[in-house]
Each structure stands twice: as C-alpha cells, then as structure tokens.
LOMIZA-381232 format. One record per residue (C-alpha): z, x, y; residue in three letters. Coordinates in nm, 2 decimals. Each point is the difference from the previous one (the first is absolute). Layout:
residues N
     c3     c1     c2 res
      Z      X      Y ALA
...
end
This chain:
residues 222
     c3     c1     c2 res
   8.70  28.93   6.58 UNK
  -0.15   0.23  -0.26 UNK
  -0.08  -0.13  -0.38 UNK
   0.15   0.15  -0.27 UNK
  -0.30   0.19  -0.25 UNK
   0.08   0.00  -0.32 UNK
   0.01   0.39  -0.17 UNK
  -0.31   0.05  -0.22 UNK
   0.01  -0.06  -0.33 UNK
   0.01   0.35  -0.26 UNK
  -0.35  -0.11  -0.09 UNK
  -0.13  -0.04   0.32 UNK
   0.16   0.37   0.12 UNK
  -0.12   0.17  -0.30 UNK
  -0.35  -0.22  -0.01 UNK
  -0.03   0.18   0.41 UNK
   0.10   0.31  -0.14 UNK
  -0.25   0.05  -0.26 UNK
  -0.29  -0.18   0.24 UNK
   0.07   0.22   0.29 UNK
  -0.05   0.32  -0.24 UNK
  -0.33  -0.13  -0.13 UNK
  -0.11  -0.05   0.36 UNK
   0.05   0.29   0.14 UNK
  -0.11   0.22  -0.31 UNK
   0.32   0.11  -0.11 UNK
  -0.08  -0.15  -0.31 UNK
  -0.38   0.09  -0.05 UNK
  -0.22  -0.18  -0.21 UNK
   0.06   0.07  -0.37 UNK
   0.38   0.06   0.06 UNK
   0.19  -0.13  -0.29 UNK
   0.31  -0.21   0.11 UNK
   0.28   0.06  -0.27 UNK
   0.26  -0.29   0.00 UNK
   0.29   0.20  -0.09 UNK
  -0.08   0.28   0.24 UNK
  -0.06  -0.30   0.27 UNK
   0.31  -0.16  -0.04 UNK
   0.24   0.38  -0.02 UNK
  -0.22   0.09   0.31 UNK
   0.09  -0.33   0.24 UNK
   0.37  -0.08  -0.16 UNK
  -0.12  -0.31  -0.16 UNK
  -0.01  -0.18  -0.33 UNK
  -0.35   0.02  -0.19 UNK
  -0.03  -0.37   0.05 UNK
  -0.07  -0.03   0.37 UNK
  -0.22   0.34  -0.03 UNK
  -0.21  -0.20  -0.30 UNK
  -0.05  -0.31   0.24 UNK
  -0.11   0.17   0.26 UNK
  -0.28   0.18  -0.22 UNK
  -0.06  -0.39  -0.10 UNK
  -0.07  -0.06   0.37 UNK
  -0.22   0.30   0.07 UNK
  -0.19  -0.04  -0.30 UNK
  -0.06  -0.38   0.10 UNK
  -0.11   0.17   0.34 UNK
  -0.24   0.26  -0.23 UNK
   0.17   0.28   0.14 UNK
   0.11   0.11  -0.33 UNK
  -0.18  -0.04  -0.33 UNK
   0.10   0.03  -0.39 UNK
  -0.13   0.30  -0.18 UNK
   0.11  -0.03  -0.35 UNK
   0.15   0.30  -0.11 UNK
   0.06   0.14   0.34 UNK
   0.19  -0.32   0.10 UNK
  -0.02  -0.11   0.39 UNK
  -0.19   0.20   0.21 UNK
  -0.13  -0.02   0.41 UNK
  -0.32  -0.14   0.02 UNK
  -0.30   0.14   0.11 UNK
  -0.14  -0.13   0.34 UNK
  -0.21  -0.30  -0.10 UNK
  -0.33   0.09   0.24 UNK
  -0.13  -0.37  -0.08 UNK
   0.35  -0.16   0.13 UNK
   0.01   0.24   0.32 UNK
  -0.36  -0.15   0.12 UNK
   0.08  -0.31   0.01 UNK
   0.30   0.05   0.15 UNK
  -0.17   0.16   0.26 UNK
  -0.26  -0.25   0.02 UNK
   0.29  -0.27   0.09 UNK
   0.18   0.21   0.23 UNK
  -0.36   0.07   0.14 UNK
   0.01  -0.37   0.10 UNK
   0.37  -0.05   0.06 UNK
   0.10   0.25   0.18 UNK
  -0.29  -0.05   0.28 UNK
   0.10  -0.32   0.02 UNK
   0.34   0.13   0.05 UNK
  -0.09   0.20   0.30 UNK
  -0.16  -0.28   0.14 UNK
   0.27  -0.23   0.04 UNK
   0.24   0.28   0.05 UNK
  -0.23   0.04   0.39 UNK
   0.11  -0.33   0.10 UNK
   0.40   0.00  -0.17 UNK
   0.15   0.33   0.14 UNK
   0.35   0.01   0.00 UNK
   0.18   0.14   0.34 UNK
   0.07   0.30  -0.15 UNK
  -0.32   0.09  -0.19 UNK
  -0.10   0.32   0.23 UNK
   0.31   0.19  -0.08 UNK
   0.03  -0.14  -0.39 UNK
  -0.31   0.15  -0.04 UNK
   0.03   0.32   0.18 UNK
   0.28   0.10  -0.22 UNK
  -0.18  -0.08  -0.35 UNK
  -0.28   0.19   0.12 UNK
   0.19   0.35   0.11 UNK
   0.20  -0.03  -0.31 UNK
  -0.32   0.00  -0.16 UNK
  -0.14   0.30   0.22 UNK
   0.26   0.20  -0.07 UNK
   0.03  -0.06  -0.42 UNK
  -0.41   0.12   0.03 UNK
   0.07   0.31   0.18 UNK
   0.33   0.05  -0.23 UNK
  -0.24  -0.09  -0.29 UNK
   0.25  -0.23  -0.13 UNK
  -0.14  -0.22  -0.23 UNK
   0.31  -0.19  -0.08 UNK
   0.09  -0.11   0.42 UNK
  -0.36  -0.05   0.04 UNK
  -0.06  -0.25  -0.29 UNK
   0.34  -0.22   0.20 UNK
  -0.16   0.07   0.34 UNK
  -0.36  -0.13  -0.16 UNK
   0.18  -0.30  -0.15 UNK
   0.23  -0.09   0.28 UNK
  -0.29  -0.01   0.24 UNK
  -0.22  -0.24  -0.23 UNK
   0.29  -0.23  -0.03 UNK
   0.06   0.04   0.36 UNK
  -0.35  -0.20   0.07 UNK
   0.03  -0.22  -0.26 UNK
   0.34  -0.11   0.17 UNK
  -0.21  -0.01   0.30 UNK
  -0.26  -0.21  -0.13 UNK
   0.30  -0.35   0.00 UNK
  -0.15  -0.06  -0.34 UNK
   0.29   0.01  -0.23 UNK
  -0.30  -0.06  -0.27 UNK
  -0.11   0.29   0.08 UNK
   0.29   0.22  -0.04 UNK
   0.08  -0.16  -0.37 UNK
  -0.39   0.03  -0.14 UNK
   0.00   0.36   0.07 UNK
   0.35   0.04  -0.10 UNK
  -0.13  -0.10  -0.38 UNK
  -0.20   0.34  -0.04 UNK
   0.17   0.21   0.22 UNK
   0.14   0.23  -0.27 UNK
  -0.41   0.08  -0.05 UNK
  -0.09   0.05   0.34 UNK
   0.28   0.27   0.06 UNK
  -0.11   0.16  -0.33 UNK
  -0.34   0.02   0.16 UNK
   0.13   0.11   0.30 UNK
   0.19   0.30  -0.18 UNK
  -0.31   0.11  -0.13 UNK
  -0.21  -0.02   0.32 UNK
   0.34   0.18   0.25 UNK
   0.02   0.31  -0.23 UNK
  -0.29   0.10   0.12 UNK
   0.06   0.18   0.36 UNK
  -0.37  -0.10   0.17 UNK
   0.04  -0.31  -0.15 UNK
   0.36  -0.07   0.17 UNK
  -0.12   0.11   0.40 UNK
  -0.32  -0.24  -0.07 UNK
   0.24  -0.32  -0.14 UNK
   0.22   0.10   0.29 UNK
  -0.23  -0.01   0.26 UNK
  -0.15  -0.30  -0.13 UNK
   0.33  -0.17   0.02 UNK
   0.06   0.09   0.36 UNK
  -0.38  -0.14   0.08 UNK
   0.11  -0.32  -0.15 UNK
   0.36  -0.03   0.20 UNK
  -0.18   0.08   0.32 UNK
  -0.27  -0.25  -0.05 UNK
   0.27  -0.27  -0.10 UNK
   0.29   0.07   0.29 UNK
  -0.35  -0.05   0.23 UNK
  -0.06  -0.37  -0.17 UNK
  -0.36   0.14  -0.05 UNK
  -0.07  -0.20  -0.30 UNK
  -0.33   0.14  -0.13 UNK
   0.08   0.34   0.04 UNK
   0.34  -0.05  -0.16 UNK
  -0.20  -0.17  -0.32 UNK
  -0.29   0.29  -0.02 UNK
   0.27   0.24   0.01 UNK
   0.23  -0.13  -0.29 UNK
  -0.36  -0.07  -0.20 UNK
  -0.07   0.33   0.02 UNK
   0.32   0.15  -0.03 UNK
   0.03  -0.24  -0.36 UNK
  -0.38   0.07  -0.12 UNK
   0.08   0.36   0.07 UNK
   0.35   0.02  -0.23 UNK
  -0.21  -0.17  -0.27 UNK
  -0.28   0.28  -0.01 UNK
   0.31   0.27   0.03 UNK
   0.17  -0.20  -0.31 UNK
  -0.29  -0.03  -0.17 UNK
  -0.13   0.35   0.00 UNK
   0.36   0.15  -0.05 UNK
   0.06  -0.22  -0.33 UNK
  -0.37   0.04  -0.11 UNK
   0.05   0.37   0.04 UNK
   0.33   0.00  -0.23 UNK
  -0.12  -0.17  -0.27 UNK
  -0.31   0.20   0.01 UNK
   0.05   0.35   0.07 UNK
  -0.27   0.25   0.10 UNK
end
C-alpha cells in the first residue's frame, strides 16, 4: 500500500524555484530578485517569495545590498574548497563501500545515467547534463548503504551543482568529467576498490582545479 505525500508547501515550491534558477545560472550572480516581480512571475503572494529569500540568504546564496535590495551571490571560492576538500574524502569513501553493496540492478542503472549524460555533452546541453551529473553522484552515494552519506552531502548540494554549472559550460571540460565518470562506474560494477577510489579522487581533485580557475578567472578578468 502506497503512503500518501503531503503537497509541498508555497514556500517550499517557490524556495525550489528560485534555488534551481541560481543553480543552473539562470539567475547569475549579481541578479537582483524583486519581490513584487517574484511573486506576479510564479502566481503567488509576496510572503512565501520573501521566506524563501529568508532561506536562501540563510544558505548565502543571496546577499543584501543596500540600495540595490537582494541580489544572487557571487560564488564564494573559499566555501567551494572546502566543500571539495570534504567531498574529496566522502565521496571516495563512498565508492568504496558502494564495491561491496551493489544493488541487482546497478549495471543497467548506471548505463542509462551515463548515455543520458553522453548525449546532453554532444547536444551541449548544459541544463540535462547538470541532472545527468547529479543523478549519477547520488546514484553512488545510494550505492554506498550509508544513508549518512546521502544526507551530509545533501546539506551543500545547492553549492556543488553551482560549481558544477560553472565547470559543464565548458565543452572540453564536459567529455573529460564524462569520461571520468564512466572510469569510476566501470571500476565500481568490477568491485575493484582501489581503482574505483583513485578514480573518484581524481575525478573530485580535478573539478576543484576546474572550479577554482573558472571562479578565479571571473572575479579577475584578463
């Protein structure tokens, strides 16, 4: 017997809403986000569009400007690397126990996530790539049996797919992450344990140079 699931609040919708803009750049950096214009735009009172600014500021996504009201934060360089330093650590570990904990159908669960993600590269689809990219990082943590794991990374999630935004609009930069992400399901659906670990080590120390160069490169413009 299925569970009934409760609808989503208005601020929760609108709260996703806004979020999923920042994240995938719709919203860039400096964008300022109007109340009124919020609240015609989605169909909604101003009041579940203001608590939902409440919870992205609280998640320094957006910050106060004064004059200029709320605007989209700029990428924090400081908070993406030590993100990446935990995920550099987690996500390893991740792998790991994900060698020994596959589910029956792992192989073909995987398979899919990765031509999806094939085929939003060679579209150059930022948008289906950044869900295919996603999907197949939550796919291992699922893997992993560590429900711990799942909900730590969850917490900053919002940041990692900003950073992940930044690195996929690049074309180069998309094949490599791709590739990188089939090296990692091939070393996992083998159980090879040390090869799925220096994979996903490289695969997260390489994002973080991409991140850090593209954001460094932004704020500093030759």
């Amino acid at each position: 017997m299925e569970t009934i699931k409760p609808q989503k609040s208005l601020v929760d919708q609108t709260y996703e809403i806004l979020l999923n803009a920042i994240c995938t750049g719709e919203f860039a950096p400096g964008t300022r986000l109007n109340q009124d214009e919020l609240a015609a735009r989605l169909n909604v009172s101003r009041q579940p569009v203001n608590s939902a600014i409440s919870i992205l500021r609280t998640n320094r996504l957006v910050v106060d400007t004064g004059r200029r009201g709320v605007v989209v934060a700029e990428p924090d360089i400081s908070l993406f690397q030590s993100i990446y330093e935990f995920r550099s650590v987690i996500e390893p570990l991740a792998v790991q126990l994900a060698c020994t904990r596959l589910p029956a159908d792992a192989a073909p669960e995987a398979e899919e996530i990765l031509i999806r993600g094939e085929r939003a590269v060679a579209a150059r689809d930022t948008k289906a790539l950044l869900e295919a990219d996603i999907d197949f990082h939550q796919m291992l943590y699922r893997w992993s049996g560590n429900p711990v794991i799942d909900t730590s990374m969850q917490l900053n999630w919002h940041h990692i797919r900003r950073s992940m935004v930044e690195v996929l609009k690049t074309p180069l930069a998309a094949v490599s992450s791709w590739a990188e992400h089939r090296n990692i399901a091939r070393a996992v659906l083998s159980g090879d344990t040390t090869a799925a670990t220096e994979a996903m080590r490289h695969h997260i120390n390489h994002a973080n140079e991409k991140i850090t160069a593209t954001l460094a490169d932004r704020r500093d413009p030759k």
